[in-house]
C-alpha positions as CSV (number, residue, x, y, z in Angstrom):
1,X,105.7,-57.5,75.0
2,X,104.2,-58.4,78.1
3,X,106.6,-56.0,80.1
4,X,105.6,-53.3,78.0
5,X,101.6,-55.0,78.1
6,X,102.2,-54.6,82.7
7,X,103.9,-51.1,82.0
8,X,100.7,-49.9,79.9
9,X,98.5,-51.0,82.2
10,X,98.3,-48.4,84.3
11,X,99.3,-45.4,82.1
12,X,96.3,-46.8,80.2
13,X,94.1,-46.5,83.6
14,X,95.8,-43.0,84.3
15,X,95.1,-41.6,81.1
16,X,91.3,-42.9,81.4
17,X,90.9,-41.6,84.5
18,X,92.2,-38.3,83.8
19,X,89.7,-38.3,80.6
20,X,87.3,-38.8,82.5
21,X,87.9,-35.9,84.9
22,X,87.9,-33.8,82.3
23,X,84.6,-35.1,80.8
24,X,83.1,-34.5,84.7
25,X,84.6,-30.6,85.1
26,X,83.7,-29.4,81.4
27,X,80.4,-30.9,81.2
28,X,78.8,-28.7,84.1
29,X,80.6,-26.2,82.6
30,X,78.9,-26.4,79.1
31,X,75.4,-27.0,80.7
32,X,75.9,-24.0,82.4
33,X,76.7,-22.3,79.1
34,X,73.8,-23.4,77.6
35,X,71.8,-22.8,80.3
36,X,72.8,-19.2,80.4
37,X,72.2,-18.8,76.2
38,X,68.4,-20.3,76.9
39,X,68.0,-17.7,79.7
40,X,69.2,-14.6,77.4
41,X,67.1,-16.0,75.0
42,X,64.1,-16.5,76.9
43,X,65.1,-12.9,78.6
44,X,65.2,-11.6,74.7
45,X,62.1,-13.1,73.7
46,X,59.8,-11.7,77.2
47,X,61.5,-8.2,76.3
48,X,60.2,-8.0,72.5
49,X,57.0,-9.8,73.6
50,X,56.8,-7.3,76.2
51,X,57.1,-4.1,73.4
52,X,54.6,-5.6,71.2
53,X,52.2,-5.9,73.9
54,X,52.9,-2.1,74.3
55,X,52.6,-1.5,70.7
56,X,49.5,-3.1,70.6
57,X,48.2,-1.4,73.2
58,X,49.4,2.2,72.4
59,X,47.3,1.2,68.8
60,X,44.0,0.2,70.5
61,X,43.9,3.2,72.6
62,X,44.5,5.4,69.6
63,X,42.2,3.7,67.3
64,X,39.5,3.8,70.0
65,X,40.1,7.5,70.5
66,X,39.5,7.9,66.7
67,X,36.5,5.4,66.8
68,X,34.8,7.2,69.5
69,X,35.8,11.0,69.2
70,X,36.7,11.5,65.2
71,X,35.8,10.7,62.0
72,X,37.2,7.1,61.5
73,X,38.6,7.8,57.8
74,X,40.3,10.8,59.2
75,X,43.3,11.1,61.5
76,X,43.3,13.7,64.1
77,X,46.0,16.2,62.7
78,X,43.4,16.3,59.5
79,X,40.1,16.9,61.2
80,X,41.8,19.7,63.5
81,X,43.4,21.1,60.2
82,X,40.1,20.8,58.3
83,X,37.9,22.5,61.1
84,X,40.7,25.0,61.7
85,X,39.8,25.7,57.7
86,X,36.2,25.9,57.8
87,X,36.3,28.3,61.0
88,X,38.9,30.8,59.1
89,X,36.4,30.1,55.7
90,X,33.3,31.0,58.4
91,X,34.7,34.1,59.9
92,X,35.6,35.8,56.7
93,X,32.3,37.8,56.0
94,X,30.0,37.0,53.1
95,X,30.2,39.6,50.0
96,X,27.2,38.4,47.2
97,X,29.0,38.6,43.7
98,X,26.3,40.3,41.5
99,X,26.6,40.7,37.8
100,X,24.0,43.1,35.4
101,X,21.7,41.5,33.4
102,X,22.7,43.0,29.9
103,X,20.9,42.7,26.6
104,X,23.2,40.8,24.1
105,X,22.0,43.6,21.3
106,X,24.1,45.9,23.9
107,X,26.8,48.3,21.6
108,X,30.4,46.5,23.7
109,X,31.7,50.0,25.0
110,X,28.9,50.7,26.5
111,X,28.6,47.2,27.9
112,X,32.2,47.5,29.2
113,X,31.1,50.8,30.6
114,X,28.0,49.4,32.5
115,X,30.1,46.2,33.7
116,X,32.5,49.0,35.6
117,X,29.9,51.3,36.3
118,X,27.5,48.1,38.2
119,X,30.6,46.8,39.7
120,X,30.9,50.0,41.8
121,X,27.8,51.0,42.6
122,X,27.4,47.5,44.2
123,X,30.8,47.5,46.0
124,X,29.5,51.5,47.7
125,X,26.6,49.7,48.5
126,X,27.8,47.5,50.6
127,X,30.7,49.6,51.7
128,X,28.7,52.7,52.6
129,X,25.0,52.7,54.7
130,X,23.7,55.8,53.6
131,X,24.2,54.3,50.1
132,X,21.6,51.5,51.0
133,X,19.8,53.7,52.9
134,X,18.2,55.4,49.6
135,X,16.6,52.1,49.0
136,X,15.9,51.2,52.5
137,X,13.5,54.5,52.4
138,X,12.0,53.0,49.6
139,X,11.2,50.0,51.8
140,X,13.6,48.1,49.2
141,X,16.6,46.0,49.2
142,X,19.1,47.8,46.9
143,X,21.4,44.9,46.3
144,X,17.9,42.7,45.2
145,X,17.1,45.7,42.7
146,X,20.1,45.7,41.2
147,X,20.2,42.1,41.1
148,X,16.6,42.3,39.4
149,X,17.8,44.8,36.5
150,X,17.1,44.8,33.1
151,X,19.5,46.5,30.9
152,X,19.1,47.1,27.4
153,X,20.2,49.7,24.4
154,X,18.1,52.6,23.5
155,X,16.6,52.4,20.3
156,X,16.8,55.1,17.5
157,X,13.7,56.4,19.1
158,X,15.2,57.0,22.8
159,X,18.4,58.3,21.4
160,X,16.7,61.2,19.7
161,X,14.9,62.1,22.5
162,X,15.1,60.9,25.6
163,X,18.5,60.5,25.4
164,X,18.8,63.6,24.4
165,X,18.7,65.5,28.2
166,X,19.5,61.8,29.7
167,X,21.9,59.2,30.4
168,X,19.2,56.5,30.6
169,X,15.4,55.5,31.2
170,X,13.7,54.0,34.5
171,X,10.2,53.4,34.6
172,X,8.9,53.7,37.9
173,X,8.6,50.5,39.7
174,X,9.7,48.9,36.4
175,X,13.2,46.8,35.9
176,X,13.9,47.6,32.6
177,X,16.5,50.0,32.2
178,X,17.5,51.6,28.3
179,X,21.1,52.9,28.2
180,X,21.8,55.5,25.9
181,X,25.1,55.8,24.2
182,X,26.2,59.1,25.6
183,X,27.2,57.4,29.2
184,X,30.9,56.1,27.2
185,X,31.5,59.9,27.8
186,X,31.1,59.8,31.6
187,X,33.6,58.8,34.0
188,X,32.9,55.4,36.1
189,X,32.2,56.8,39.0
190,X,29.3,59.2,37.4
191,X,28.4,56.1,35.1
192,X,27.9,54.4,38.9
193,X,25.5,57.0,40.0
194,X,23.8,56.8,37.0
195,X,23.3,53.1,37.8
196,X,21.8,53.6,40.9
197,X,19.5,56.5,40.0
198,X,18.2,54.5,37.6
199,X,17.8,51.4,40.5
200,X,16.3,53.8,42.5
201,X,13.2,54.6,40.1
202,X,13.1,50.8,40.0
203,X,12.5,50.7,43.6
204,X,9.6,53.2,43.4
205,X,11.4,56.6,43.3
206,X,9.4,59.0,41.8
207,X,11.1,62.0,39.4
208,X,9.6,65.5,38.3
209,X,7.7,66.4,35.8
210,X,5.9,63.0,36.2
211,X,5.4,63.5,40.0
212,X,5.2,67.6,40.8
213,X,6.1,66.7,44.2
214,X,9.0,64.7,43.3
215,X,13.0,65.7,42.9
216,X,14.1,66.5,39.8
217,X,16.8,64.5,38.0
218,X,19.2,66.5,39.0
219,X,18.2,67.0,42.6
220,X,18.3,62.9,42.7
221,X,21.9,62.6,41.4
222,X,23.4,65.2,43.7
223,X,21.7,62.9,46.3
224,X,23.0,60.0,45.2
225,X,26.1,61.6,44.9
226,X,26.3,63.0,48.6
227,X,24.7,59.1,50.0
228,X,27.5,57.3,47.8
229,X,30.5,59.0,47.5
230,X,30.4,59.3,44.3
């Protein structure tokens, strides 16, 4: 035993020692392992710090551009779409949509009729100047005197006489208008001309045998004709 105890002895002290070198080369080696981890990390953490700082300040500038130059409820890809609207709305010109005034006691096929007939003589109005023109002699705006029509049946009365050499009945300088039934029998287009002969002696237009030096009725519609294409 106390051989074995002076053998031991130093073994024992070798075996420390050697431990103990050990302990002294790993443990630099592990602070430099840990060292390096903190460093990446620290490196990680300044790189993602660094792209939200970027983020942040991409936002401000683009919320400041929209604060100062745009409507803040709006993004920029709506307002250009929605001014690139209104301008195409803006440059496509104006056409007023006009509509007869038409007695409710008015027979429906000649209704229908004056719906077509109106609906033309408006659109060669504003297609054609020498259509307007008429009016414009008048010193009268032809779309206003249609606008301003009154348009009603002929009685029993009209239809037995006046309506016997005419398609309707204008009083000069007056709006209402009597229809008689025998327009169904004319095409559109010479139900149109009838429309705006008849707007015509609303404006003022003067017919013979009332006024000797007026046109006839017939010398009216062929101008109305000729002016309108019709």
């Amino acid at each position: 035993m106390g051989q074995a105890n002076h053998h031991n002895g130093p073994l024992n002290s070798r075996r420390e020692f050697a431990r103990s070198l050990t302990r002294a080369q790993s443990t630099p080696l592990i602070a430099q392992r840990s060292t390096d981890a903190s460093s990446r990390e620290v490196s990680m953490g300044t790189k993602r710090f660094s792209v939200v700082l970027c983020f942040l300040a991409i936002l401000s500038c683009s919320t400041a551009w929209a604060g100062e130059g745009l409507d803040a409820s709006s993004s920029p890809v709506d307002s250009v779409l929605s001014s690139g609207v209104v301008s195409a709305v803006r440059s496509v010109p104006e056409i007023a949509v006009i509509k007869p005034w038409i007695h409710p006691s008015m027979p429906q096929q000649i209704r229908e009729k004056l719906d077509v007939a109106f609906e033309i003589a408006v659109q060669r109005i504003n297609d054609v100047p020498e259509c307007a023109g008429l009016f414009s002699q008048l010193d009268a705006d032809a779309l206003e005197t249609l606008k301003t029509g009154l348009y009603f049946p002929a009685n029993v009365a009209r239809e037995t006489s006046v309506c016997s050499r005419s398609f309707a009945q204008t009083y000069v300088g007056e709006p209402p208008t009597w229809i008689c039934r025998r327009i169904t029998s004319y095409s559109d287009e010479q139900a149109a001309m009838v429309v705006i002969h008849e707007a015509l002696h609303h404006a003022g237009l003067p017919e013979r045998p009332h006024d000797k030096k007026a046109m006839t009725s017939g010398q009216i519609n062929d101008m109305v004709r000729e002016a309108c294409g019709l």
